[in-house]
C-alpha positions in Angstrom: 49.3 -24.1 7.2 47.6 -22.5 9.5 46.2 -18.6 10.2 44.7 -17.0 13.5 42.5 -14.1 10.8 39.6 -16.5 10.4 35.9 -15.9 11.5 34.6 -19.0 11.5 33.2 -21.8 14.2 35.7 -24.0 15.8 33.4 -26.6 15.5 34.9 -29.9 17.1 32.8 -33.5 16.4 31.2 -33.0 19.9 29.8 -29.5 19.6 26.7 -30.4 17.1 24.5 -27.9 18.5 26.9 -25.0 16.5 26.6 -26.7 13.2 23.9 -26.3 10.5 22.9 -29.2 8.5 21.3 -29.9 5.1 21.2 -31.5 1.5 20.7 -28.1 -0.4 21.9 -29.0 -4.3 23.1 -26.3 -6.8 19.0 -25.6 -7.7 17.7 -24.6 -3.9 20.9 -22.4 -3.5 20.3 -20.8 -7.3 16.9 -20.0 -6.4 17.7 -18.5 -2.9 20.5 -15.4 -4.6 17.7 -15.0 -7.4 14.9 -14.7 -5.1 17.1 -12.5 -3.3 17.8 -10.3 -6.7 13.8 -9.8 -6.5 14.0 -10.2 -10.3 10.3 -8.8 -10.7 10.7 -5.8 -8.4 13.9 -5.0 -10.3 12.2 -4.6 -13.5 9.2 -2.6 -12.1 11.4 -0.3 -10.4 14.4 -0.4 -11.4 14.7 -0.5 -14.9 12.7 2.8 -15.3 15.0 4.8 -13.3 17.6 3.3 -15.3 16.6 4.0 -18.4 14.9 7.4 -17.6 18.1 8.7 -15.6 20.9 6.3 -17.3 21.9 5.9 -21.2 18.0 5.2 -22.7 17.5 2.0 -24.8 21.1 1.6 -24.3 20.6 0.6 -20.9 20.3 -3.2 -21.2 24.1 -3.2 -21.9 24.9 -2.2 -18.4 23.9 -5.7 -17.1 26.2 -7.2 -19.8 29.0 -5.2 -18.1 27.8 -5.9 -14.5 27.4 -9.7 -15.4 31.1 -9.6 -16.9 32.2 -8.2 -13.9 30.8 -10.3 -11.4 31.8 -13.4 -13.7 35.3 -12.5 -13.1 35.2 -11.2 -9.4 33.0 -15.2 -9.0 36.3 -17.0 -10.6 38.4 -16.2 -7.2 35.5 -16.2 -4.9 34.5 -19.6 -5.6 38.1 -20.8 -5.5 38.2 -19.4 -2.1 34.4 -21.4 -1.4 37.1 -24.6 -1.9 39.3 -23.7 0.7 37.5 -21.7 3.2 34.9 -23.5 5.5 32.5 -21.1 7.5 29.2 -19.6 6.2 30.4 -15.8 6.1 31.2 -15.9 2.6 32.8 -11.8 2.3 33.7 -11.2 5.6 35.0 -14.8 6.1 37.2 -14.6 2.8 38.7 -11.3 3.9 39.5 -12.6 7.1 41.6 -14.9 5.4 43.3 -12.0 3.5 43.9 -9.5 5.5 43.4 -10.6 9.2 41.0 -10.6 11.8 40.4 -6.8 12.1 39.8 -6.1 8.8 37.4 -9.5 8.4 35.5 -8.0 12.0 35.2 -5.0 10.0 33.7 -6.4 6.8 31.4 -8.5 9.0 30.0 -5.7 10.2 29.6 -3.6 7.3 27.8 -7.1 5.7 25.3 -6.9 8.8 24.8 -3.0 8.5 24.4 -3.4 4.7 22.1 -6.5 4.4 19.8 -5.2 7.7 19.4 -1.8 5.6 18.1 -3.8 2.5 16.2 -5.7 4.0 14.3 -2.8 6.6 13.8 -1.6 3.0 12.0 -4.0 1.5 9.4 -4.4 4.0 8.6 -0.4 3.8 8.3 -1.6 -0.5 6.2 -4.5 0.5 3.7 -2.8 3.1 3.5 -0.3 1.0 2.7 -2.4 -2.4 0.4 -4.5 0.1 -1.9 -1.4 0.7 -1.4 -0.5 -2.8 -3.4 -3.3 -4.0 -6.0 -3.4 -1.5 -6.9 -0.2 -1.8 -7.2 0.0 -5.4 -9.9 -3.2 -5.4 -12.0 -1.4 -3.5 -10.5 -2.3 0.4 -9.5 0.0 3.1 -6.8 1.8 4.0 -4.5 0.3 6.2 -1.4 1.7 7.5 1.9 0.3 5.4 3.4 -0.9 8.4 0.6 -3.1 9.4 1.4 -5.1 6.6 4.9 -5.0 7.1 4.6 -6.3 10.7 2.3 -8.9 9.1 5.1 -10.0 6.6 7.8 -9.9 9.4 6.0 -12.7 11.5 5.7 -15.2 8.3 9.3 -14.7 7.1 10.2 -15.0 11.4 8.4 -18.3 11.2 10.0 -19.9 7.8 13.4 -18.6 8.8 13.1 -20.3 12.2 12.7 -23.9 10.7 14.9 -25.9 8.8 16.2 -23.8 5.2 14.7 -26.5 3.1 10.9 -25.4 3.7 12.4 -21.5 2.6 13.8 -22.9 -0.2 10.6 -24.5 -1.3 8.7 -21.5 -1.0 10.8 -19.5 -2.6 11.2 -21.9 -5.6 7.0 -21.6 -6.3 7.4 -18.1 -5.7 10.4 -17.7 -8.5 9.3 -19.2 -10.9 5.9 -16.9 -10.5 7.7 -14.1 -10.7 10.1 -14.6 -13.9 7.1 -16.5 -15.6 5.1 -13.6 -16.2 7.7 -11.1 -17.1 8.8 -14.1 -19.6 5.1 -14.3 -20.8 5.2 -10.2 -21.4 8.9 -10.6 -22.7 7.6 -13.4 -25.1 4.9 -11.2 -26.3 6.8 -8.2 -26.8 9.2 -9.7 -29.1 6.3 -11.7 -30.9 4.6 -8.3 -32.0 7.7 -6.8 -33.0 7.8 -3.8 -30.3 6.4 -0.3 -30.8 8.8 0.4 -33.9 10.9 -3.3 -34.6 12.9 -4.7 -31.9 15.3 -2.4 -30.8 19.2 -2.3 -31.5 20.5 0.6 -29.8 22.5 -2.3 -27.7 24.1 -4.0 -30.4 26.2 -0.4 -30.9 28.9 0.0 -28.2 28.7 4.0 -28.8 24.9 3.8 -27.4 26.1 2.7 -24.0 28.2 5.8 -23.4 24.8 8.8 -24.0 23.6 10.1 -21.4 24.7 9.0 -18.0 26.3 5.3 -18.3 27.7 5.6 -14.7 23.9 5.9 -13.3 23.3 2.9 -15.3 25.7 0.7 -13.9 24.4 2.0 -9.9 21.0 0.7 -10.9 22.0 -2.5 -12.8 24.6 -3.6 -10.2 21.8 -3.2 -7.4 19.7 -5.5 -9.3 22.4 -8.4 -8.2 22.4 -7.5 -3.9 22.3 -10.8 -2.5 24.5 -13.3 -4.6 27.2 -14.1 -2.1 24.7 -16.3 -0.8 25.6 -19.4 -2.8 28.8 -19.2 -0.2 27.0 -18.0 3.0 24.2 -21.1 2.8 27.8 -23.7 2.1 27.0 -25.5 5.7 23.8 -26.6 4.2 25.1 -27.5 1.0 25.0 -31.6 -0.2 28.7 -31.2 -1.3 30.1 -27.6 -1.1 33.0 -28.1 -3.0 30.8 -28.7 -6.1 27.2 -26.9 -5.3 28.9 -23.5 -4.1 30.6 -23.0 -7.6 28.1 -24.1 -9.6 25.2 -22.3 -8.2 27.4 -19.4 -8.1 27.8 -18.9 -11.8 24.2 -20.5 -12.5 23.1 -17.6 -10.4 24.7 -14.9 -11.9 24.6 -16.0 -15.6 20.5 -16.7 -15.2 20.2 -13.2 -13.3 22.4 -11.4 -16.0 20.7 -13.2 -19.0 17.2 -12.3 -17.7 17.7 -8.5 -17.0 19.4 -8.2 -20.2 16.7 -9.9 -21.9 13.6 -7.9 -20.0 14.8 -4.9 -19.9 16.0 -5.2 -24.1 11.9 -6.1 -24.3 11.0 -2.8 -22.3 13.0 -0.6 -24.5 11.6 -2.7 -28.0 8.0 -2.5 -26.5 7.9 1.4 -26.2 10.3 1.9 -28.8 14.2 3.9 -28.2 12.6 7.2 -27.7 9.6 6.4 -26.0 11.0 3.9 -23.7 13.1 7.5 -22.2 9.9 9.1 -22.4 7.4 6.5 -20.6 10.1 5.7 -17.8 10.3 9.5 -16.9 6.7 10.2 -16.6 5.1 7.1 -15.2 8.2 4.7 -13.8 5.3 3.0 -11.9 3.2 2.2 -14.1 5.4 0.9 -17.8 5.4 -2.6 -16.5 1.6 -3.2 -16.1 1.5 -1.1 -18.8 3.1 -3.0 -21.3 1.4 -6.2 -19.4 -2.1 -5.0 -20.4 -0.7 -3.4 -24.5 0.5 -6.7 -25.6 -0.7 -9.6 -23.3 -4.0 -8.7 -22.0 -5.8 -6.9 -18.7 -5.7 -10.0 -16.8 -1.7 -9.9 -17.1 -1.3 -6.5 -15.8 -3.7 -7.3 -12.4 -0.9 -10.8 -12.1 2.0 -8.1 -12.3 0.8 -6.5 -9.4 0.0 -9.3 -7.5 3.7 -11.0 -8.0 5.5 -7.6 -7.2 3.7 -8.6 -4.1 4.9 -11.8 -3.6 8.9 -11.1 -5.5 8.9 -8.5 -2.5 8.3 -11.5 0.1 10.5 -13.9 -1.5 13.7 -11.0 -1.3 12.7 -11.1 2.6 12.8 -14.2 3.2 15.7 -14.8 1.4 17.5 -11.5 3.0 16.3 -12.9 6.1 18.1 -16.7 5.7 21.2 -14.7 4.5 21.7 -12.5 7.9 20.8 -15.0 10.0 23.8 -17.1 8.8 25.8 -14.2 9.3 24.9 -13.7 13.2 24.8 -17.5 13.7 28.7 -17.7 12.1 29.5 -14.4 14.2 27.7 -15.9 17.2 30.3 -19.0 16.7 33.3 -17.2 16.8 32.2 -14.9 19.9 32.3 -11.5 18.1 28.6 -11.9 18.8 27.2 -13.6 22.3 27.6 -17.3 21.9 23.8 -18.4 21.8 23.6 -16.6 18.4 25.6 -19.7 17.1 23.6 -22.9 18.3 21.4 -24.7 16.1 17.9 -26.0 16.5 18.2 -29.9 18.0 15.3 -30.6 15.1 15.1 -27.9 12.7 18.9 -27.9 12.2 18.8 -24.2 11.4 20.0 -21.0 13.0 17.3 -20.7 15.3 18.4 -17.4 17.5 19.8 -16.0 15.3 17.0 -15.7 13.2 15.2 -14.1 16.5 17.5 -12.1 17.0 17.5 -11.1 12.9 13.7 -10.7 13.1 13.9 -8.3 16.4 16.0 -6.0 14.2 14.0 -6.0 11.3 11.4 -5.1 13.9 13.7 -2.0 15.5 14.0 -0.8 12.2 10.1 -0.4 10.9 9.5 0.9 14.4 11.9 3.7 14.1 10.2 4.2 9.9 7.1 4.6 11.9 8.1 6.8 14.9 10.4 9.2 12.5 7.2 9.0 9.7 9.3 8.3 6.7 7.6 7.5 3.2 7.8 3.8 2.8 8.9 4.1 -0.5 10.6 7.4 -1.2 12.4 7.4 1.8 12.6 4.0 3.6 13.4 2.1 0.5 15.5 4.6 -1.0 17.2 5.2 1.7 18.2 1.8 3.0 18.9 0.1 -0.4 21.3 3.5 -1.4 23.0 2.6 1.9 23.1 -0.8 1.3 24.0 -0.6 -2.2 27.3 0.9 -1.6 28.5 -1.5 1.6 28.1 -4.0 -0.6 29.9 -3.4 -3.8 32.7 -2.2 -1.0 33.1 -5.5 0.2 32.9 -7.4 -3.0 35.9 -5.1 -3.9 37.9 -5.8 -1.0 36.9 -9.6 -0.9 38.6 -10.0 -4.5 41.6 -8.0 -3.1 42.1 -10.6 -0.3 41.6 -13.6 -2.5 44.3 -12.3 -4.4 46.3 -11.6 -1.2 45.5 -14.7 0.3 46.7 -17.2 -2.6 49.9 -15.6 -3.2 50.4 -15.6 0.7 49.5 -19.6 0.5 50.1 -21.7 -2.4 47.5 -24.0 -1.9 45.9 -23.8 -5.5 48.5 -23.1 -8.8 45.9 -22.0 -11.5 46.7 -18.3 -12.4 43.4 -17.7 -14.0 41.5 -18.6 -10.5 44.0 -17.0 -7.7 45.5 -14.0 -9.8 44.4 -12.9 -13.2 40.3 -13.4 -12.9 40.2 -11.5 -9.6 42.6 -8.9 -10.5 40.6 -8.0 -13.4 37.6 -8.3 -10.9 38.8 -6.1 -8.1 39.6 -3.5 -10.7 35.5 -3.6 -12.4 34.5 -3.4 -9.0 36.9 -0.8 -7.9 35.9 1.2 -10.0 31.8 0.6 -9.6 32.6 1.3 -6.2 34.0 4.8 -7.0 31.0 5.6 -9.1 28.6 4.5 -6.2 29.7 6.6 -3.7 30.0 9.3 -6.3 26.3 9.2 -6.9 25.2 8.0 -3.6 23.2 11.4 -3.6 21.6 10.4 -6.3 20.4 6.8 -4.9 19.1 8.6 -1.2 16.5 11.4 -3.3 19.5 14.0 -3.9 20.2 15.1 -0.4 24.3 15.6 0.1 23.8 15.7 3.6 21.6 12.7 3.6 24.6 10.8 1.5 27.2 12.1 4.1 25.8 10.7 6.9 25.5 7.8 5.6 29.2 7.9 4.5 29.6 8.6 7.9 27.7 5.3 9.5 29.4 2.9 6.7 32.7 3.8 7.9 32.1 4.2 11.4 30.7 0.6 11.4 33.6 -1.1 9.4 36.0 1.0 11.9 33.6 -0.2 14.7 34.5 -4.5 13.6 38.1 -3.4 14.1 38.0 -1.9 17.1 35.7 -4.7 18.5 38.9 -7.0 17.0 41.1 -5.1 19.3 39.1 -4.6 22.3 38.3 -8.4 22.3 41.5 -10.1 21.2 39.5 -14.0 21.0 36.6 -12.8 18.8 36.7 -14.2 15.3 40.2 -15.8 16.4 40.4 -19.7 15.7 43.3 -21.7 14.3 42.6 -23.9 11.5 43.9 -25.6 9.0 43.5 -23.4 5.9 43.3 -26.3 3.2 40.7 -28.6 4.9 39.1 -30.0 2.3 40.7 -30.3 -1.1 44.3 -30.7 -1.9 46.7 -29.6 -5.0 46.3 -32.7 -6.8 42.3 -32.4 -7.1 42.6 -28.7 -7.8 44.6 -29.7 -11.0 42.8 -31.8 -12.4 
């Protein structure tokens, strides 16, 4: 069978120079989607706001829901991963589904969503990098300095082959959840402010306050998981690696924000978690760092929100450049974008051309003087936030689509029932995203409108491009390359 909706590289024995190459196993992949998830940076920043603004100490529950979710909507994704070479992951799968418009589309809503997360994180990091400085005593230093200083290091490891990222961002992992283990540890060792906390174990809890501000906060807290799928070219065998990093990934990132953010809540105690997330959201990590591990603790939390900020960038950075490098292969981008390094085996230009973006975008922070953090962040991870629980929802729509349409693997659980029940968690996440996108961009309705605006405009954009240039993302191949019924079944 074969299907003319697929963005991927018509890669023929002869044409090396478009291929990436690589012996990543299940662990590198695993720790490039957590690094991504920035699991220290989530629990500085994030949980606050969830807690403060979500359901209280019932807010560890929402990761148990996201984590349910995203189990389910990973059952059809990965079986796609089986049949679907290519490393565009979402906008590859939804080629597949519904055609080359809509997967032009979704490819650029990925690139729109991931740039904005990204541009993001270095206004965080530059302006976490003067943070510190300035508070031991160095100068002031303008937060884009640092960011420009950040953009040539992750530039330089994204150029060369992915194994050196994925070493670096294995030391800088383990850093990261280390000490919020150490503080986690500790928390539950003392017994909390007032016993360890149970407002989770009641289902009633998770409905207070505001349970759909929850869920916004939690589900950001997982940006960046397709890539176990997006990195499959570099895989030592896809077929197995992509499926079990995927769930790895997402059990290990739902198992330690449950976990951490549970500790929070037990170390401040149900009512005064609320309380010390609403009037110092900055400051309840170190915080509870120095109450019940020491001083020296609290300085380490600083210095690895630091380097959890670098680690998202870098792998944010790996992730888009394999984006551009597919589109660049399937001329929906210019062609160079999809040739390899002859040595380093990686997406050379297109990581140029990812790192001359990332540079547009702190250029225009800087010319339009917005807040690094209250506005840059905010801004760019609200926008991104919402393109990308969009496309997970319309990816499990077309792996639904694109198995009853091709009969190429007969488990019900993996082609119908899991990402069903997926599509409609994420469905309706989706609805409560946009709903609050106010909320996630400092409360302006206008702001969230034009934003509205651009995410539409840019999926509508990848279709018309699909019309205007009928051989973009438009290759013939045979749709079951790889595996065949018999090994599916057994």
């Amino acid at each position: 069978m074969t299907t003319d909706a697929v963005l991927q590289p018509g890669v023929t024995a002869g044409d090396q120079g478009h291929r990436l190459a690589g012996r990543l196993g299940p662990t590198a992949i695993v720790f490039m989607v957590v690094a991504a998830a920035a699991p220290l940076t989530v629990v500085a920043g994030t949980f606050p706001i969830g807690i403060a603004a979500g359901n209280g100490a019932a807010y560890p529950a929402s990761y148990i829901v996201c984590t349910a979710v995203l189990l389910l909507f990973a059952v059809g994704f990965t079986a796609m991963a089986r049949h679907i070479r290519g490393a565009g992951a979402f906008y590859t799968y939804i080629a597949h589904g519904f055609g080359r418009h809509v997967g032009l589309g979704a490819a650029f809503l990925a690139l729109l969503s991931y740039t904005a997360v990204q541009g993001g994180v270095y206004g965080y990091i530059g302006a976490a990098l003067d943070g510190i400085v300035t508070s031991h005593g160095g100068p002031a230093v303008p937060w884009y300095l640092y960011a420009l200083a950040m953009l040539a290091v992750v530039g330089t490891l994204g150029y060369r082959h992915i194994e050196l990222s994925g070493k670096v961002l294995g030391v800088l992992l383990v850093c990261e959840v280390g000490i919020v283990l150490v503080i986690n540890l500790a928390v539950v060792g003392r017994g909390g402010a007032e016993g360890l906390s149970t407002a989770v174990l009641h289902p009633a809890n998770f409905f207070t306050g505001a349970p759909g501000i929850a869920l916004i906060f939690a589900l950001a807290g997982y940006i960046g998981f397709e890539a176990t799928a997006v990195f499959r070219d570099e895989a030592r065998d896809p077929a197995r690696t992509i499926p079990r990093a995927t769930y790895v990934a997402l059990l290990l990132i739902g198992g330690f924000y449950t976990f951490s953010s549970w500790a929070m809540v037990s170390a401040w105690g149900d009512e005064g978690a609320v309380l010390k997330s609403a009037e110092d959201p900055e400051g309840i990590l170190p915080e509870t760092a120095v109450r019940y591990v020491g001083a020296v603790t609290g300085d380490l939390v600083q210095i690895f929100l630091i380097t959890s900020l670098f680690a998202a960038l870098l792998s944010f950075h790996n992730v888009l450049a394999r984006y551009i490098f597919s589109l660049g292969n399937t001329r929906a981008l210019p062609r160079r974008c999809g040739r390899s390094h002859a040595r380093h085996s990686s997406p050379h230009i297109a990581s140029v051309v990812q790192t001359v973006s990332a540079l547009v975008l702190i250029l225009a922070a800087v010319v339009t003087h917005l807040d690094p953090v209250t506005q840059v962040f905010a801004w760019f991870v609200g926008t991104a936030s919402v393109g990308i629980v969009v496309l997970m929802t319309i990816t499990s729509a077309a792996v639904v689509v694109y198995f009853r349409r091709h009969r190429v693997d007969p488990r019900p659980w993996h082609t119908l029932v899991a990402p069903t029940l997926g599509f409609l968690g994420l469905a309706a996440l989706s609805v409560l995203t946009a709903a609050n996108l106010p909320l996630l961009v400092g409360g302006s309705a206008t702001l969230a409108g034009v934003i509205g605006v651009l995410l539409v405009g840019t999926f509508l954009g990848g279709i018309a491009l699909a019309v205007l240039r009928p051989h973009a993302a438009h290759h013939d191949i045979d749709e079951n390359p790889e595996i065949t019924k018999e090994k599916i079944t057994r």
